[in-house]
N, C-alpha and C positions, 0 to 999 in steps of 0.2 A: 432580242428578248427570248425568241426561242431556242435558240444556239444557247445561250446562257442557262436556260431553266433545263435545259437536257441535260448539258452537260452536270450542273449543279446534282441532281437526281442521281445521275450513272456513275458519272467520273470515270469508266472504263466501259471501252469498246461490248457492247454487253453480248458481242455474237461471240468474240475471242477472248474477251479481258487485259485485253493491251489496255496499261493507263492513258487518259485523254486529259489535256489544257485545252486550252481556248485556243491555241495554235494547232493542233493534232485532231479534233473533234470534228464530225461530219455529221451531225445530226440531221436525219431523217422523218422527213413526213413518211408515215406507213401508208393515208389516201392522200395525195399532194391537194396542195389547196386548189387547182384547176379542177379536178375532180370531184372536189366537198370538202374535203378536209377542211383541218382548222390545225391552230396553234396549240391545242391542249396536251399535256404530258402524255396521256393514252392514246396518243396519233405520233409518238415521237421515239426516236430513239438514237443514244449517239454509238455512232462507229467510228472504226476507223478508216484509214483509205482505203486499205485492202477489202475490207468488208463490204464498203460502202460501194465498191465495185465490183464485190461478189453479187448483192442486190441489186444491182442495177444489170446484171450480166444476167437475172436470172437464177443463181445459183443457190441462193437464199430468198424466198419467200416471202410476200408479205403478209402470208397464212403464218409462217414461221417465225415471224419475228412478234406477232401479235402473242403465237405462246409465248414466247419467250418473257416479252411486259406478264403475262397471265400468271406464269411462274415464278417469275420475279415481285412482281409488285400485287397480285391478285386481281388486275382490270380485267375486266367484266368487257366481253364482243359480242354484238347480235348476231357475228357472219366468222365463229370460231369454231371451223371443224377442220378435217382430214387428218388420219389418224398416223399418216405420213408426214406431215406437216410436224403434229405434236412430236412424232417421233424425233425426227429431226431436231425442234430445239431440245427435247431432252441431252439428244446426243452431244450438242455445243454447250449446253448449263453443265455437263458431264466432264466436256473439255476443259470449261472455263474453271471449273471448281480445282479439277485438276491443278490448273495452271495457277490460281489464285492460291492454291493453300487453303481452300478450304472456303472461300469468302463469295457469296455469290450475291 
């Protein structure tokens, strides 16, 4: 169900803009459910492999990726700061538009 509803939402890797299926799709808990988390759209996001092991390597953020749904879709975080973080997805929303043609 969550894999599904992620994917439905994004359709493309939202850190890079690689398009995702149901076979390419790595959606992401941003607090995994061990944690708190939950299955709601504003705890998710799909990548791709590459990315999803950029995240897990550390290299992208779970500060970063929370802008990134902020900017994209407008959710709302009680724990949304560092001005490095922001920077950062601006910098990939930048890439991805790029990459996209325009479509973010």
């Amino acid at each position: 169900m969550f894999k599904t509803q992620i994917l439905e939402r994004d359709g493309r890797c939202l850190a890079c803009g690689v398009y995702l299926d149901e076979r390419t799709v790595n959606p992401h808990h941003i607090t995994t459910v061990g944690a708190g988390g939950d299955d709601s759209p504003e705890n998710g996001i799909a990548l791709c492999q590459m990315c999803h092991v950029a995240v897990h390597n550390g290299h992208i953020t779970p500060a970063t990726l929370r802008w990134i749904l902020k900017l994209t879709y407008g959710y709302e975080y009680e724990l949304l700061c560092g001005d490095e973080d922001r920077h950062h997805a601006q910098e990939l929303r930048a890439a991805y538009t790029v990459k996209t043609g325009g479509i973010w």
